[in-house]
C-alpha angles and dihedrals in degrees: 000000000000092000090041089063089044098057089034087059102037087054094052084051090053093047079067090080102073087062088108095071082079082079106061097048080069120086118265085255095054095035098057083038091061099034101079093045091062093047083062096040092048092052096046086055083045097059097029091055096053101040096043103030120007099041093049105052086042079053088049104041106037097026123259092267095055099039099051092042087062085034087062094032078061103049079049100056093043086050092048090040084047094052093047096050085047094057093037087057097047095044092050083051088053089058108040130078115259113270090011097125145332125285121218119212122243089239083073097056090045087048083055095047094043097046088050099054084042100058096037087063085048093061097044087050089054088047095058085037085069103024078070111046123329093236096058091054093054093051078046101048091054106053083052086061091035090058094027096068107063082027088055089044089051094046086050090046088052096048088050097046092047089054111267110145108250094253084049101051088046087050098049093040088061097049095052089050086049084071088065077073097044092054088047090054098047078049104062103031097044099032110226118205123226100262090053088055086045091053090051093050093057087047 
């Protein structure tokens, strides 16, 4: 009973995702007017997700030296995968005719990476949530939807922005928030305890 609320809530989590078809039902005018605004939008909840909430329980729960040694591992590794997407860009340019096709830039492939990870802490978070108690998954499950949807609108507005087609950008939204149902999976099957959740937040 208990998996079958977890997979029921992490999909629902996941559905979130399609929130972005509410921009294109805007005009052009209106859609690249308010596009900018949820970037931004999308970058304050980022990092104030992660300094006012996600950092200090990562703090609380794992201990300040071992949180902020995953928290920088993981600016490291974004830095590392960032320069290798650049390059990789720029390498692929070097090599197709002018005009041929549309380059995406490297910011909508690290969107991807980071949602992922960050949905799949999402579901792993829903999945303790009920494997306590199912009250506290729903109230869960809830302030992930509560933070997801202007997170989600944000997401679709970077892809876009970065160059993805707009079927594309709704296609590969959805399959980063798919991995909230994978983490709750992992979750439940494999148990984490509550440092490991706090590692992967600081990461």
């Amino acid at each position: 009973m208990v998996l079958w609320l977890i997979l029921g809530a992490a999909f629902i989590v996941s559905l979130i995702s399609f929130i972005g078809v509410l921009l294109l039902w805007l005009n052009e005018k209106a859609f690249n007017r308010l596009l900018l605004f949820f970037i931004s939008f999308a970058i304050g909840a980022m990092l104030g997700a992660v300094f006012l909430d996600l950092l200090p329980e990562a703090v609380e729960t794992a201990g300040a030296e071992t949180a902020f040694i995953y928290a920088l591992a993981g600016i490291v590794v974004f830095y590392v995968v960032e320069k290798f997407l650049h390059w990789h860009h720029h390498h692929e340019g070097q090599h197709a005719e002018e005009g041929t096709h549309k380059h995406v830039h490297p910011v909508g492939y690290l969107n991807l990476i980071g949602d992922s990870i960050h949905n799949f802490i999402d579901g792993a978070l829903i999945a303790a949530s009920f494997l306590v108690s199912v009250p506290l998954g729903i109230i869960s499950t809830v302030a992930v939807i509560a933070h997801e949807v202007p997170q989600e609108l944000g997401d679709f507005g970077i892809l876009l922005y970065s160059g993805f087609e707009k079927n594309k950008a709704l296609l590969f939204n959805f399959l980063t928030a798919l991995t909230a149902v994978a983490g709750a999976l992992i979750t439940y099957f494999a148990g984490f305890s509550a440092q490991t959740n706090a590692l992967l937040i600081s990461f």
